[in-house]
Steps between C-alpha positions, in 0.01 A plus 500: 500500500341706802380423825177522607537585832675797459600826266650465225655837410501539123660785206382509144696615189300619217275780375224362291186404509581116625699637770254704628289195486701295690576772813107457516420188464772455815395817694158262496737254769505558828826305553709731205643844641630700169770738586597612158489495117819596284315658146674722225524843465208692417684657182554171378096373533445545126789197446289272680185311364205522722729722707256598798631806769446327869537830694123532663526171532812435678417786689173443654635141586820634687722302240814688389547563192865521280503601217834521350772206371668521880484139543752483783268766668252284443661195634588670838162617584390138432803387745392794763152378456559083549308476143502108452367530140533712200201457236619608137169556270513653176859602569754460200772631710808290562493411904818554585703161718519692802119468572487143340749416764334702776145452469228207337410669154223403343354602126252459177590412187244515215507150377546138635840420592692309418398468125449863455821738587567810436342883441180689323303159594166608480556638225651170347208291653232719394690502085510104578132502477422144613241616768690402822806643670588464816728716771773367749584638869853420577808581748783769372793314426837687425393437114132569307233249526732274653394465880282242616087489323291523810148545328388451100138582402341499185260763326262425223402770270313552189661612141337787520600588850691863491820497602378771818314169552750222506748736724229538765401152491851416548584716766150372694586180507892638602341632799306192589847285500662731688200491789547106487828488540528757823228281607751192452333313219784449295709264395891557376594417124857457407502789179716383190707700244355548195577275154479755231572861520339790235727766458325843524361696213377137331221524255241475782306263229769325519535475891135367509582233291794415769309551779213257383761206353640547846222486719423188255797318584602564850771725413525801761529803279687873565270758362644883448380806637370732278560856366322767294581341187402141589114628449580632122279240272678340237237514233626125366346344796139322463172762562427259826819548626488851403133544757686332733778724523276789514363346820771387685713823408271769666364634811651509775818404275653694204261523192637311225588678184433464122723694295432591155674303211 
């Protein structure tokens, strides 16, 4: 994907924890010049799970900084610049076609592609319960989760394992496929659409039980983002589904909810 003999000049999109990761782990490389990272606004930090503000940081390391939704701003500086790749981590954002078509994007997604498409994933593979899960590095491609799989790795993790836990483990071993593949150990995987398709706002017991017949059967499944109401408890479901819940709905993710009946 690089060369080793020379500088690879590099952008980032994101403003979280994982990206800020990631610009580290690469400012470790002597052959990776980072010009740039494209974040949010700072008004709109509180949207964004493990949101993290990369000012000092950016700063110190002479890296400018946007933070606004100008992506055609952002995609000339990157021309200007001679960027070669764009690294999307922990970025939810849509990348629009014109830097798809201009630059090499790469990106995370929080579960092993192709059988697992789709949003709110560690959230989903921390309710699945089954201690293991696994995270996918893959190009952009005009549509989600479609472009080529570049790097899967797998995570173990124990049921008791907080879900602060199983997002940090996951975003570790993120960071370590991203290292190997800028240090060319990958190898390209045709992705595949996936078989079945949950609609949003499913009864996430429900979901599971998709998820797991799917994973079963070598069906590649469409899981749903989620919203504020998606962590109510539904006080018909079993008490160890009920624990469960409580785990993988909470920190750094929206606290689930039990109403009163």
């Amino acid at each position: 994907m690089v060369k080793k003999d020379s500088i690879t000049k590099v952008a980032f999109t994101g403003n979280t924890k994982l990206t800020l990761k990631g610009i580290k782990a690469l400012s470790d490389f002597t052959n990776f010049d980072i010009k740039s990272v494209f974040g949010i606004k700072d008004e709109d930090s509180h949207k964004k799970v493990n949101h993290v503000f990369l000012d000092d940081f950016c700063l110190k390391n002479k890296i400018d900084l946007f933070k606004n939704d100008d992506w055609n701003e952002f995609h000339n500086f990157c021309s200007n610049q001679n960027v070669e790749l764009i690294i999307a981590l922990g970025d939810s954002r849509i990348i629009p076609e014109n830097i798809i078509n201009s630059f090499k994007v790469i990106g995370n997604h929080g579960a092993i592609l192709p059988n697992v498409h789709g949003g709110a994933s560690l959230v989903w593979g921390r309710l699945l319960n089954s201690k293991e899960w696994g995270i996918s590095i893959m190009e952009i491609d005009k549509k989600v989760d479609s472009g080529k799989i570049l790097k899967i790795k797998k995570i173990n993790y124990d049921k008791d394992c907080s879900e602060l836990e199983f997002t940090e483990k996951c975003d570790d071993v993120t960071i370590e496929a991203l290292i190997e593949i800028v240090s060319n150990d990958y190898e390209v995987i045709e992705n595949k659409k996936w078989d079945v398709r949950v609609s949003k706002h499913t009864d996430s017991f429900q979901t599971i039980n998709i998820l797991k017949y799917c994973l079963e059967n070598n069906l590649n499944v469409y899981l749903p983002p989620r919203t504020k109401n998606d962590g109510i408890i539904n006080k018909n479901w079993s008490s160890d589904f009920i624990n469960t819940f409580k785990i993988a709905n909470n920190n750094p993710y929206p606290k689930w909810i039990e109403k009163e009946q």
